[in-house]
C-alpha positions in Angstrom: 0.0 0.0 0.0 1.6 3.4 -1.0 2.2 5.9 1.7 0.3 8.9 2.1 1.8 11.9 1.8 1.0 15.2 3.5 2.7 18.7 2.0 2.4 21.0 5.0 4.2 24.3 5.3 7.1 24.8 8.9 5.7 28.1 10.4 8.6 30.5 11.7 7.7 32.0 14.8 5.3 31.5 17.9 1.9 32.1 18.5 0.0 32.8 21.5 -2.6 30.5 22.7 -5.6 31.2 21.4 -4.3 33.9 18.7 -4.9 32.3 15.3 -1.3 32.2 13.6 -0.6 34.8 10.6 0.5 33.7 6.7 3.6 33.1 6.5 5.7 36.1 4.8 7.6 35.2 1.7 10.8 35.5 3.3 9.7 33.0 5.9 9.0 30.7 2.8 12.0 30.8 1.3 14.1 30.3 4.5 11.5 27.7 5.3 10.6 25.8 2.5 7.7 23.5 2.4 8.4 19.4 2.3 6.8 16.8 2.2 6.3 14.2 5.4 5.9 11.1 5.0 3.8 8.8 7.7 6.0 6.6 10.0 4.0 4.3 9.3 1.3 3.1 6.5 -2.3 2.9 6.6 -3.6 -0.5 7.2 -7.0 -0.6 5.9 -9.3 -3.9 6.7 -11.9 -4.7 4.3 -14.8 -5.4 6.8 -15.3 -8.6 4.4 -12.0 -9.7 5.5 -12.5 -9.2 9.3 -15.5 -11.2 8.9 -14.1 -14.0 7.4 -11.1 -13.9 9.9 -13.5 -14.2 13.0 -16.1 -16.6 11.5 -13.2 -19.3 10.6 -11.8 -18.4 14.1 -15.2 -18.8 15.9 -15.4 -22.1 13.7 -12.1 -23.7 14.6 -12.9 -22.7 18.3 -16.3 -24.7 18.4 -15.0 -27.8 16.9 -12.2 -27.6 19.4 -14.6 -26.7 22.3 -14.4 -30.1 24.0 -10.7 -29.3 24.4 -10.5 -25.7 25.4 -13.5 -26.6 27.7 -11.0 -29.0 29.7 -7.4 -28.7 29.4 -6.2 -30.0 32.2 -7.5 -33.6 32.0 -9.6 -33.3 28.8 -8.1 -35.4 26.2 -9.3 -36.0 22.5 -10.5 -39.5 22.2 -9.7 -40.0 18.6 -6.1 -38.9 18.7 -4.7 -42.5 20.0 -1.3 -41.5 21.8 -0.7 -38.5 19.5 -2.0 -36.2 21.6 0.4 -37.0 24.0 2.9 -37.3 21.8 2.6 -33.6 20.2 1.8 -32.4 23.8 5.2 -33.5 24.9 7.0 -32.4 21.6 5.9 -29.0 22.6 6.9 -29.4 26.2 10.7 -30.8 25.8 10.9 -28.1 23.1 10.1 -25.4 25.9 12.1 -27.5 28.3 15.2 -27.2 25.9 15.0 -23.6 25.1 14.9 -22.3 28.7 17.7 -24.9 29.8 19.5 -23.1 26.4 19.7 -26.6 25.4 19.3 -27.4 21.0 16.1 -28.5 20.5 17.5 -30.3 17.7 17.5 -33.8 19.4 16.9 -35.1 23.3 17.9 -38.1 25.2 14.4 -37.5 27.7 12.8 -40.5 26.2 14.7 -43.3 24.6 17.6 -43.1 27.1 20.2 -43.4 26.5 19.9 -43.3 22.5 17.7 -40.6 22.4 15.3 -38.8 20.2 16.5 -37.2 16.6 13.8 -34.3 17.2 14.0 -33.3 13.8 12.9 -36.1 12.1 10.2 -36.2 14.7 8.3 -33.1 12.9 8.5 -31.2 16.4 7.4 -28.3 14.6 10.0 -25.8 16.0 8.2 -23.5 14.0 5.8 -23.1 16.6 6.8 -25.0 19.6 10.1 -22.3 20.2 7.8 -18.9 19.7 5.4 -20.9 22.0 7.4 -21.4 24.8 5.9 -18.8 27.6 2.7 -20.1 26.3 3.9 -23.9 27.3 5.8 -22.9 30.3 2.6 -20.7 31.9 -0.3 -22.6 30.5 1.1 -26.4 30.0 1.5 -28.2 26.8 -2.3 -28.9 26.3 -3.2 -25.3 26.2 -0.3 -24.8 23.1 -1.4 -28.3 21.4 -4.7 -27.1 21.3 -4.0 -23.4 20.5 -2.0 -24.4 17.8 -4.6 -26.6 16.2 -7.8 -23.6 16.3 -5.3 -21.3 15.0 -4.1 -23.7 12.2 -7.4 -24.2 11.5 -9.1 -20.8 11.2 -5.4 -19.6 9.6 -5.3 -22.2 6.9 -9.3 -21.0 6.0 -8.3 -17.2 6.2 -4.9 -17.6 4.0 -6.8 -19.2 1.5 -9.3 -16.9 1.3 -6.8 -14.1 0.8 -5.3 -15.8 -1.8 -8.5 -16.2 -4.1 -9.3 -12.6 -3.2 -6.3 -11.7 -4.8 -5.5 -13.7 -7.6 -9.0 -15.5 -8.5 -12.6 -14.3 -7.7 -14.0 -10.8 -7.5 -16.4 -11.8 -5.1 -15.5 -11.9 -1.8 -18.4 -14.5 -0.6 -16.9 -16.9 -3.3 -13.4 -16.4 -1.7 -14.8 -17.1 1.9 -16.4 -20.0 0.4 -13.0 -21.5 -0.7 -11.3 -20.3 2.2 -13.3 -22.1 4.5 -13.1 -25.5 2.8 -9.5 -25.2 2.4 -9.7 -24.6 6.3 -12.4 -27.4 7.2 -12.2 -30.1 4.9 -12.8 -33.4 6.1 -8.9 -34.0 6.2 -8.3 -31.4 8.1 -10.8 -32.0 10.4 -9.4 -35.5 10.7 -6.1 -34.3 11.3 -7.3 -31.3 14.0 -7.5 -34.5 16.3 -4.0 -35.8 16.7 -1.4 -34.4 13.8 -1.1 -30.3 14.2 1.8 -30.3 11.5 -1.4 -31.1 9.4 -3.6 -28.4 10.2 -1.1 -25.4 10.2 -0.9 -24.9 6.6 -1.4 -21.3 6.4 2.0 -20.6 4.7 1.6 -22.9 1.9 -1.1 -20.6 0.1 1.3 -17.6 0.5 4.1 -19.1 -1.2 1.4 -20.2 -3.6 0.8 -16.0 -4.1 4.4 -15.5 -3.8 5.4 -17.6 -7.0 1.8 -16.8 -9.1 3.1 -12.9 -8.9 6.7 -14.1 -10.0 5.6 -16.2 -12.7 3.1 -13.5 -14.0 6.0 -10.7 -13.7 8.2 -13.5 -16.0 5.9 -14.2 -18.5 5.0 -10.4 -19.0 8.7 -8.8 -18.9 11.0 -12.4 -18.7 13.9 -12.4 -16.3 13.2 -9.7 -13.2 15.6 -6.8 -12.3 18.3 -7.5 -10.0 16.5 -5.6 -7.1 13.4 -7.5 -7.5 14.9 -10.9 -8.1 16.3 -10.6 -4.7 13.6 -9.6 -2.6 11.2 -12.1 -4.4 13.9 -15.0 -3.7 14.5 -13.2 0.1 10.6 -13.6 0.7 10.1 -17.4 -1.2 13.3 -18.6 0.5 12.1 -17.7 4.1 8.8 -18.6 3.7 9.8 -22.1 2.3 12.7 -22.1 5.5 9.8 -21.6 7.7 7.2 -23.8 6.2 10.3 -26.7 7.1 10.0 -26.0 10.5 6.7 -26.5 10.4 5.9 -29.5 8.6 8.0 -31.3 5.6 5.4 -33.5 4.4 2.7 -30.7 3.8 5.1 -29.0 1.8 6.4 -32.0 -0.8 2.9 -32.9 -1.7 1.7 -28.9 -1.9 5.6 -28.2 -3.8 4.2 -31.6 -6.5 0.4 -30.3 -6.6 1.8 -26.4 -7.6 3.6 -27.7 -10.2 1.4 -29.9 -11.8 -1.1 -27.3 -11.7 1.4 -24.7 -13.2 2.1 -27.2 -15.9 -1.1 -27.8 -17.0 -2.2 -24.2 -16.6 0.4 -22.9 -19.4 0.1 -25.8 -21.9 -2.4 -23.9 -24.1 1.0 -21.7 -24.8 4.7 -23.7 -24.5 7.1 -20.7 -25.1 5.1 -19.3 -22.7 6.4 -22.0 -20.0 10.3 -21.7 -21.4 10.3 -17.7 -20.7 8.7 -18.2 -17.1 11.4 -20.9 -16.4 13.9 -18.6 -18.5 12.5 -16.0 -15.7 12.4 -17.2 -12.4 14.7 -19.9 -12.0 17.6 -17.6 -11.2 15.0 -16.0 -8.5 14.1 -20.0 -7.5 18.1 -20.8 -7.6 18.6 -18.0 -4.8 15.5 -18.3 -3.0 16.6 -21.7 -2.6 20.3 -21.0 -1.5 18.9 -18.4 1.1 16.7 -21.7 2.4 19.3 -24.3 2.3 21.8 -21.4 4.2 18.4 -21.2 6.8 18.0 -25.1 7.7 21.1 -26.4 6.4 22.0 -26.8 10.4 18.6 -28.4 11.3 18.4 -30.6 8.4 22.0 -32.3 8.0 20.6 -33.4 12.1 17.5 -34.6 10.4 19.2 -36.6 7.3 22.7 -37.3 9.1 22.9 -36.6 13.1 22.5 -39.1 16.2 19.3 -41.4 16.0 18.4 -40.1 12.2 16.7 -42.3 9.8 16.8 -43.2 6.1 13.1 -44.3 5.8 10.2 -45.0 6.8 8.4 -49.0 6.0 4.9 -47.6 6.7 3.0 -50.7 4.7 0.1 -49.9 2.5 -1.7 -46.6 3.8 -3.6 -45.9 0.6 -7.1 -44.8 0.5 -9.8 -46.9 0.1 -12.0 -46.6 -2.7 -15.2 -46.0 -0.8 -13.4 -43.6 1.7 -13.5 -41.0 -1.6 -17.3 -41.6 -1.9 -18.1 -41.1 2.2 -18.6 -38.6 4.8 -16.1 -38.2 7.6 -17.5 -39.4 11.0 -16.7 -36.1 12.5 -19.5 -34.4 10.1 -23.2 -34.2 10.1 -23.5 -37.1 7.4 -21.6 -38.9 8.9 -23.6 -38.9 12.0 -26.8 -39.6 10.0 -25.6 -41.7 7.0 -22.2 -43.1 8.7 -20.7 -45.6 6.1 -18.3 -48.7 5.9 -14.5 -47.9 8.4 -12.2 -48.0 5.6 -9.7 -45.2 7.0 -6.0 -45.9 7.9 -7.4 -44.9 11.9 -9.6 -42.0 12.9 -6.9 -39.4 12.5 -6.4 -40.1 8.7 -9.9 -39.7 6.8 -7.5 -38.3 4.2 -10.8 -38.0 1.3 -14.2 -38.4 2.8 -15.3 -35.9 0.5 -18.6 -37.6 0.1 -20.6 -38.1 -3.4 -22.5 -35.0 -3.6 -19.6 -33.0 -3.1 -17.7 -35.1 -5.9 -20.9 -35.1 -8.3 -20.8 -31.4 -8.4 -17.0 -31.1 -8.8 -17.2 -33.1 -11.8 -20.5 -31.5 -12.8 -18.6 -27.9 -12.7 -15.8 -28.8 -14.4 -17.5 -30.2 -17.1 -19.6 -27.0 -17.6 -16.4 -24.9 -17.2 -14.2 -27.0 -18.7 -13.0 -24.5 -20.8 -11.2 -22.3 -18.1 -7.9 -22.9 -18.1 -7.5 -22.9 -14.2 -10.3 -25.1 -13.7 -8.8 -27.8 -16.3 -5.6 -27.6 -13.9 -7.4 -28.1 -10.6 -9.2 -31.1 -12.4 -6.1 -32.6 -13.3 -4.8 -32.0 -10.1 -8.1 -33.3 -8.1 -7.8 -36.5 -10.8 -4.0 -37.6 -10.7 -3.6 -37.0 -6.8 -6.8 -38.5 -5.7 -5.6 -41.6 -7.6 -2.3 -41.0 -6.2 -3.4 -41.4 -3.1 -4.9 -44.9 -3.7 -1.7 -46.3 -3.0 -0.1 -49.1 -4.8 -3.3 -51.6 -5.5 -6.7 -50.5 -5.4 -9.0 -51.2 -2.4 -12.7 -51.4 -2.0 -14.0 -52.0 1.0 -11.0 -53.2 2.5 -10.9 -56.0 -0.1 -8.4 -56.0 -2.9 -9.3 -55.6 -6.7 -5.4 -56.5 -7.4 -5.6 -53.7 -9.9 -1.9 -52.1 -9.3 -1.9 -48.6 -9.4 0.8 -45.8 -10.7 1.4 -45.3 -6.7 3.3 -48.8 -7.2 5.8 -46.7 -9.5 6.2 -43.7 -7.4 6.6 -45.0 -4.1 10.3 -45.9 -5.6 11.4 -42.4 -5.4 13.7 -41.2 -2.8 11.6 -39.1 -0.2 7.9 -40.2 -1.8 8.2 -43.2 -0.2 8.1 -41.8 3.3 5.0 -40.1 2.3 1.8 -41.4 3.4 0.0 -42.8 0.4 -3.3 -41.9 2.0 -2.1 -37.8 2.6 -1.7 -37.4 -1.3 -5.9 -36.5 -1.6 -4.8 -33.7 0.2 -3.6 -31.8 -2.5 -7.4 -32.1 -4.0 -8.9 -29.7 -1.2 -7.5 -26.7 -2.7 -8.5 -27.4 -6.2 -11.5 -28.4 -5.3 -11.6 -25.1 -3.3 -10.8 -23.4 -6.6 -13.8 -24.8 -8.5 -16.5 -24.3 -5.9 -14.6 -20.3 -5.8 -14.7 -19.7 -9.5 -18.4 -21.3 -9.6 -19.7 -19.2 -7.1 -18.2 -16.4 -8.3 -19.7 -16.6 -11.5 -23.3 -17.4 -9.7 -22.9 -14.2 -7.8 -22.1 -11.9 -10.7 -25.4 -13.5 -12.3 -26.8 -12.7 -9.3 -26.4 -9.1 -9.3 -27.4 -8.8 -12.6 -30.6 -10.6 -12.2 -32.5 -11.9 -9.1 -34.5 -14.0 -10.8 -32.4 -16.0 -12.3 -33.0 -19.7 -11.9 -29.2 -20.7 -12.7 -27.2 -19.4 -9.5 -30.4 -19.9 -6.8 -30.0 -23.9 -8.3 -25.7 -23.3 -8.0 -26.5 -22.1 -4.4 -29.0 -25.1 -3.7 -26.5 -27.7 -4.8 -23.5 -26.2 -2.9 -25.6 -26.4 0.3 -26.5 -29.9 -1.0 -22.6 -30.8 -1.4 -21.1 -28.9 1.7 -23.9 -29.0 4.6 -23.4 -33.0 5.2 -19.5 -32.0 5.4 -20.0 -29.4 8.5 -18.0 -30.6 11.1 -19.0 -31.6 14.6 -17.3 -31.0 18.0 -14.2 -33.1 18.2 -15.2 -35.8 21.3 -13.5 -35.4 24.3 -12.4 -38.1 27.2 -11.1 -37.6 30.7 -7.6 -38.9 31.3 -6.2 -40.2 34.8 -4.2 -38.0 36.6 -0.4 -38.4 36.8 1.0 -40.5 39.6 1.7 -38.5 42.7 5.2 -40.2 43.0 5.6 -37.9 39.7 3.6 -35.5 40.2 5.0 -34.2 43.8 8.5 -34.9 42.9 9.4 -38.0 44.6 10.9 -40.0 42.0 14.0 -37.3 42.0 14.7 -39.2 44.9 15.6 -42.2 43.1 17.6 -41.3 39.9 21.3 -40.8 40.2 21.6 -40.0 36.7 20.5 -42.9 34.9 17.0 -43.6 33.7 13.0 -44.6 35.1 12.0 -47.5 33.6 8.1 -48.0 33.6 6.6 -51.4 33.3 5.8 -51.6 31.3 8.0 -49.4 29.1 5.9 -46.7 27.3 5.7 -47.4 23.5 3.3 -46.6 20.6 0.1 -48.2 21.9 0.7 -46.7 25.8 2.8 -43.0 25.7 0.7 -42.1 28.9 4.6 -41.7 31.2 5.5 -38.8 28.6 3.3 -36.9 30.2 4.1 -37.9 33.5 7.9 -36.8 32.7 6.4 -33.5 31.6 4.8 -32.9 34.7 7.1 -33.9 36.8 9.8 -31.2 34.9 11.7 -33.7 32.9 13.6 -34.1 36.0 14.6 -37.4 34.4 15.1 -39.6 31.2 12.6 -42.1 30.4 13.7 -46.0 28.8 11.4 -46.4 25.4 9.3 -43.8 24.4 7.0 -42.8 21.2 9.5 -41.3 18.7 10.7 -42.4 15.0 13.9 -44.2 14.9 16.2 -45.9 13.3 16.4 -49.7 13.7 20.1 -52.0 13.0 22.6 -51.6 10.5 19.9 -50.4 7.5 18.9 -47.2 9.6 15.3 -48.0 8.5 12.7 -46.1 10.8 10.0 -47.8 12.9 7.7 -46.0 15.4 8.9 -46.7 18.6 12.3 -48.2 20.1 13.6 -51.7 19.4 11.2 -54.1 21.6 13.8 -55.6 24.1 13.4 -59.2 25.5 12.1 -58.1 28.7 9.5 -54.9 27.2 8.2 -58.0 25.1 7.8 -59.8 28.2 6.3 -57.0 29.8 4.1 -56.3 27.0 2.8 -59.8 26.9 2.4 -60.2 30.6 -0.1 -57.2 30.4 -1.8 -58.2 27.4 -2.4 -61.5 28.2 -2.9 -61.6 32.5 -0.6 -64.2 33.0 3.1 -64.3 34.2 5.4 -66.1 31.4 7.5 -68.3 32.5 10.9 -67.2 34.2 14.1 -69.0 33.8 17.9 -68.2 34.3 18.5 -66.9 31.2 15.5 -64.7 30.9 16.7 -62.8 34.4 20.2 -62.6 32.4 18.4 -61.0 29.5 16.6 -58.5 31.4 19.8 -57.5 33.9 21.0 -57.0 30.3 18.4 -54.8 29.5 18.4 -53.1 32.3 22.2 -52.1 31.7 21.5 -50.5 28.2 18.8 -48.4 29.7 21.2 -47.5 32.3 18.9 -48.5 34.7 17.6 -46.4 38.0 14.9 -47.8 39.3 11.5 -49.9 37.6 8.2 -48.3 38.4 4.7 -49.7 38.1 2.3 -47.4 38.6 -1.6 -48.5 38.8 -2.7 -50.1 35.2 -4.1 -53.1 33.2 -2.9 -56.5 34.6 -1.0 -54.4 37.5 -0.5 -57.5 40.0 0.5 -59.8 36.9 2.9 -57.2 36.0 4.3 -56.8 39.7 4.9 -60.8 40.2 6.5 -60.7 37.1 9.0 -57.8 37.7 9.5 -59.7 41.4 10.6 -62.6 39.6 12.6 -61.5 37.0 14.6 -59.7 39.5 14.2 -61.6 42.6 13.4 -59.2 45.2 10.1 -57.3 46.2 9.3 -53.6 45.3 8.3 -51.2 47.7 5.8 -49.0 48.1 6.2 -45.5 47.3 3.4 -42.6 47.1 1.1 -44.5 44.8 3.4 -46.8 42.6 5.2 -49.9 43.0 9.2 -49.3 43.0 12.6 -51.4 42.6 15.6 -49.7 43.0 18.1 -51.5 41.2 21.1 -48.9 41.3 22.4 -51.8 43.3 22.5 -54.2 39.8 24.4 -51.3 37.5 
């Protein structure tokens, strides 16, 4: 916005209060010349559109996450598994590190003594360092779900800026894209358990920030010096920031923006060689000015202590029928709730539901002809198949069709991706379609009231979009943390190695992460819920190597019976206890809890004592 400039003559002389001041003489002028003054600052002018776009998607996000901000001290979001805990302590040990001026960067808390490559964890430093006081004063629950309403409502609003700007003239038919970029059924999905999911509002500004590039290219060709380097300045922190909040949101957005682009300028080829002729010395440097950013926290990702090469995730495509369905967190899916064909409760990746896909592919057929809506179909078509995976599913059956997923998954990075995510990249597309048909409806509109055609647009989008309208997330009441945790007294018992719970916390049971939390992190925690590496091929695997006695554990709880006990399973676990550097073994009130403590008697041969409101052996005496 330009800056408003105000001429206003410097008057020699005083005046008296009250006495109006005289014209200036015109040798007053001439030692005083008139200049212009320019504001400190520029105007910020907020189109009251905007303001009430920004506080319905906020008031939006805020009611589906009502359940949680209602409770967050014990309130827990029951479809989030153990990832609630899991991001809960991210952000804690993140505050934990910054205030002890430790690096975030990795953490030997959980997993000890190995520890935890934090980085390849997708701790999101991008907003678990600003959010520190926030973590320190209000716990981590308040930033986990504080980060989720604002990821929610800012995704919505940064979209809707975006097709302000570069798409629609109406502003209703931005909003309207906005707010399914911002409440799809994905992101809904994900607003229970994966935050690095939901805050996507940067990935529609670097959209903006390369459509004005690529536009400047193919009008003038290769920018002026000056320009070059702001516009890669901007694009390369943007994208450096975007990395420290989520890697995987960015890939698929970085494949989806090309594609589109690629289709979008087909019509005209030399029109695609200037615009690469243009902006790739801009991309070159914006990408130099992010590699110089994250080179540090990325070479710990790829190469430091406990990194990992891949990830063997299995098959996570989506099921055929999971395109065709409505999310259970939505009003259809509370009144016509179909077959359970997602990955788990927190990956409902399509769930677009048939209406909403009928009148997609109606639209597209009608406005086939616009160039941008022939590139969000292609987009919407080759990701949504994409995301399939490798053979195609129905109902949880195999067709044993393969699929070009089979193909893809070869390439380095891809194959870390889950298959599932990919449909994803269809919610802004789709976004753009419903934008540019409303926007034409509304211009029809205006011109006529009468009009049958947009009433019947406005019908079937309330059709499409009203069994999609999310629901409050559920909400469950966790047990409190352990008093021999909570008040401190397990300090008492670490001399510098490690608590081992029993039975050690894993995927399926993170519940002593928290208990670590709120007992300060005063120490380090055997197993844990992390990525890792596992032997020689560096391979990652959710969760720690299972050692001989955590299987034992494991299977003592699950199955209410103590396994046998010989010699060489005590050696084993005295062996186990020695790579976890060993403290004490705690067993605090849970499933199976007197299996559990005849089995821990037996393996070590000696009875625990009571402390506070858990069952303790100290076996310092065994290191």
């Amino acid at each position: 916005m330009e800056r408003a400039q105000e001429v206003e003559p410097e008057l020699a002389g005083t005046t008296a209060v009250g006495v109006a001041p005289s014209e200036p003489t015109p040798t007053e002028v001439l030692r005083n010349p008139p200049h212009p003054r320019t504001r400190r600052f520029p105007r910020i002018r907020v189109h009251r559109t905007d303001l009430l776009a920004a506080t319905g998607y906020l008031a939006l996000a805020a009611t589906v996450l009502s359940g949680q901000w209602r409770d967050t001290d014990s309130g827990y979001l029951i479809k989030s598994g153990q990832d609630q805990t899991m991001w809960e302590w991210f952000f804690a040990v993140t505050a934990h590190s910054v205030t002890a001026l430790h690096s975030p960067l990795g953490t030997d808390l959980q997993n000890f003594p190995a520890g935890v490559n934090m980085m390849a964890n997708t701790a999101m430093f991008g907003v678990g360092v600003p959010l520190t006081p926030v973590t320190l004063l209000f716990g981590p629950t308040v930033t986990f779900v504080l980060v989720l309403t604002l990821g929610l409502a800012g995704t919505a609003f940064a979209w809707y800026r975006l097709l302000c700007r570069e798409l629609v003239a109406s502003r209703s038919a931005a909003c309207l894209g906005g707010l399914f970029c911002g409440f799809a059924p994905a992101m809904i999905s994900h607003a229970s358990a994966h935050p690095n999911f939901v805050v996507l509002m940067l990935l529609p500004i670097i959209a903006g920030q390369l459509i004005r590039m690529t536009r400047r290219a193919s009008a003038t060709g290769p920018e002026r010096p000056r320009r070059r380097v702001r516009d890669a300045v901007a694009l390369g922190l943007l994208v450096a920031l975007q990395i420290a909040l989520g890697e995987e949101p960015l890939l698929i957005f970085a494949l989806a923006f090309a594609l589109f682009a690629l289709v979008y300028h087909l019509h005209a080829p030399r029109i695609i060689g200037r615009i690469l002729h243009g902006i790739t010395p801009t991309l070159t440097l914006a990408a130099v000015i992010t590699l110089v950013l994250t080179e540090i926290p990325l070479w710990w990702q790829f190469f430091g202590p406990q990194s990992y090469r891949s990830i063997d995730h299995g098959p996570m495509g989506n099921d055929l029928r999971a395109l065709v369905q409505f999310p259970s967190e939505s009003l259809g899916g509370i009144f016509s709730p179909g077959q359970n064909v997602a990955i788990n409760p927190t990956e409902q990746n399509a769930y677009f539901g048939w209406p909403l896909l009928l009148l997609v592919a109606s639209t597209v057929a009608l406005l086939w002809r616009d160039r941008v809506v022939r590139a969000a179909a292609v987009v919407i078509t080759v990701f949504g198949v994409l995301s399939l995976g490798s053979v195609a599913m129905i109902g949880k059956k195999s067709t044993g069709i393969e699929l070009p997923w089979h193909w893809a998954e070869q390439v380095p990075l891809l194959s870390t991706v889950l298959e599932s995510r990919l449909a994803m990249a269809a919610i802004p597309a789709i976004a753009v379609v419903l934008a540019l048909a409303t926007d034409q409806a509304v211009a029809t509109w205006k011109q006529s009231v009468v009009d049958w055609k947009p009433l019947a647009w406005f019908a079937a989008l309330v059709g499409a979009l009203l069994p999609l309208t999310p629901t409050i997330l559920p909400v469950t009441q966790r047990a409190p943390t352990p008093d021999f945790f909570a008040d401190g007294a397990v300090q008492r018992y670490v001399t510098g190695g490690s608590v081992v719970m029993v039975p050690p916390p894993r995927p399926p049971d993170a519940r002593a992460l928290r208990w670590q939390a709120d007992a300060g992190f005063d120490f380090p925690l055997a197993g844990g819920y992390f990525v890792g590496p596992t032997g020689t091929t560096k391979k990652g695997i959710y969760g720690p190597e299972a050692r001989p006695t955590t299987t034992l554990l494991v299977r003592a709880q699950d199955t209410g019976v103590v396994p046998p006990i010989d010699a060489d399973t005590r050696v084993r676990a005295v062996s186990d206890l020695w790579f976890w550097q060993a403290d004490v073994l705690v067993l605090p009130m849970t499933k199976n809890h007197d299996v559990l403590r005849e089995t821990v008697t037996q393996l070590l041969g000696f009875a625990p004592t009571r402390v506070a409101d858990v069952w303790l052996w100290d076996v310092r005496p065994l290191r």
